[in-house]
N, C-alpha and C positions, 0 to 999 in steps of 0.2 A: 446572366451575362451583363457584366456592367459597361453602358455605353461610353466614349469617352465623351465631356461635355463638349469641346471642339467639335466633333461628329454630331452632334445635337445641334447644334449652333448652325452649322455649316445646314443639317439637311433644314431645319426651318425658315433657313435663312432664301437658301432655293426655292421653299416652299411658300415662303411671302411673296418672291420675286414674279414666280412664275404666275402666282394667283392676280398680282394684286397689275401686271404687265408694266411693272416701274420697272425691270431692272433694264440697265443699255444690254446689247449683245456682247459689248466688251464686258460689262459684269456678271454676263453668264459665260462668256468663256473663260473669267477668270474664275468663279465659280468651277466649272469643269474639272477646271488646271487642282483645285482647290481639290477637288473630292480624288479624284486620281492622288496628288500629292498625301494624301489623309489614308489611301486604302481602300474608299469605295467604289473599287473597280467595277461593280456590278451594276453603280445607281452610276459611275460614265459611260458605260455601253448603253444603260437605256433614256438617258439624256443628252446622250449624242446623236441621234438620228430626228428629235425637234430641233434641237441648235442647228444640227444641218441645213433643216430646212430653212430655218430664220435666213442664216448664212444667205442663201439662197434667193429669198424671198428680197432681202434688205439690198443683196449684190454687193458683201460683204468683201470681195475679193479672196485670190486663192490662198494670200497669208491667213486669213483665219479660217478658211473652211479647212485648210491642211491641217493646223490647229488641233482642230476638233478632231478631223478622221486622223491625226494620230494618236489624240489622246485614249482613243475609241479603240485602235486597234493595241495598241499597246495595254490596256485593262484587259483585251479578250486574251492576249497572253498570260499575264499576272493569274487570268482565272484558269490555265491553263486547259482554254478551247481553240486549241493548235488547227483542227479543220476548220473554222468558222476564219480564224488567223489568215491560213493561207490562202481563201476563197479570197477575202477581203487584201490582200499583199498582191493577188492576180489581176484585180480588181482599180487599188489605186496604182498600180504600176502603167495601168494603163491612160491613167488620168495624170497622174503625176509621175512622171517617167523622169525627169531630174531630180524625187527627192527619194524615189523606192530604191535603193541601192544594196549590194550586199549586205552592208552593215546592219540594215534595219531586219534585213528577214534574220539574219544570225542575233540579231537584239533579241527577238519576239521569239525565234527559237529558244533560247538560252533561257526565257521569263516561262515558254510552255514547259519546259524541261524542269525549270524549281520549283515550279507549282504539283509538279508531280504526275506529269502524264510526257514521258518520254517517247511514248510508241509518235504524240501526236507531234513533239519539238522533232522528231526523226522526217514527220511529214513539211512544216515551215522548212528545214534544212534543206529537205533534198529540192526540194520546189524553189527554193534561194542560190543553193549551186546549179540547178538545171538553164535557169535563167542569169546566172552570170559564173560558168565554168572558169573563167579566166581569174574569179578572185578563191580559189576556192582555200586558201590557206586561213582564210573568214573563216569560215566554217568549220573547217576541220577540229579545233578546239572541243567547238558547241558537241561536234558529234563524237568526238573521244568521250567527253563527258557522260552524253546518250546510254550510248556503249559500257560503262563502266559504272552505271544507275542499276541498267539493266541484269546487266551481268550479276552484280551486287544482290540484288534482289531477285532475281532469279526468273523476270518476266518473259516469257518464254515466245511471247506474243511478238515482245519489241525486241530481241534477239530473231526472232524469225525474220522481222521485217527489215531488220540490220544485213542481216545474210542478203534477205531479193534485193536489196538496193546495192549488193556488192559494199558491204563497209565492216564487212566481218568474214 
């Protein structure tokens, strides 16, 4: 597998910053933004929880710790880990309750759903209309879509769990 040299670039470049403690926390969130923006959804989930703490540690305020925990939670959709999504969507909803809104759970639904695990974008969904029934025309798209993966492919798991939630 040939790496692209941009990805190469990028992870040495984190990996001098982080060694060498020059980079500001602005150039590691922008870093972050970078590797998310590139695809390595898996190297932002697990450099987003030191960045937090920096955040933290520096009293970076809520603009950039939000930042981070959404670049964070948005990769765990891309890799579509829908439970780990929704724990974390209950999680900052309760920390940041003016920025968790419909849109974002149906975001991260619709990212676990293309990644290829529909039973778990069926779990972000229903856990997104539970907590704001009033928008649920949000939704309903992402879980037509659910629905018609499922159906398509013939998972019989996430057609089960379509039925208990009443959406089939």
């Amino acid at each position: 597998m040939k790496i692209p040299t941009a990805l190469l670039a990028l992870g040495f470049g984190l990996l001098v910053a982080s060694c060498s403690g020059a980079a500001s926390l602005d150039e590691q969130v922008e870093a972050l933004q970078a590797a998310y923006d590139a695809g390595s959804h898996e190297q932002v989930v697990t450099d987003a929880g030191p960045l937090l703490a920096r955040c933290q540690q520096e009293q970076a305020g809520e603009a950039k710790s939000w930042k981070v925990e959404k670049l964070r939670l948005l990769a765990l959709g891309r890799l579509a880990r829908g439970k780990e999504a929704t724990s974390e969507l209950a999680r900052l909803s309760a920390s940041y309750p003016d920025k968790v809104k419909a849109e974002l759970y149906a975001q991260v639904g619709g990212y676990v759903e293309e990644a290829g695990n529909p039973a778990e974008a069926i779990d972000v969904l229903d856990a997104g209309l539970q907590k704001h029934p009033d928008m649920k025309a949000v939704f309903v798209p992402y879980i037509e879509k659910c629905k018609a993966s499922a159906t398509a492919s013939g998972d019989d798991a996430t057609i089960a769990k379509l039925k208990a939630l009443g959406y089939l």
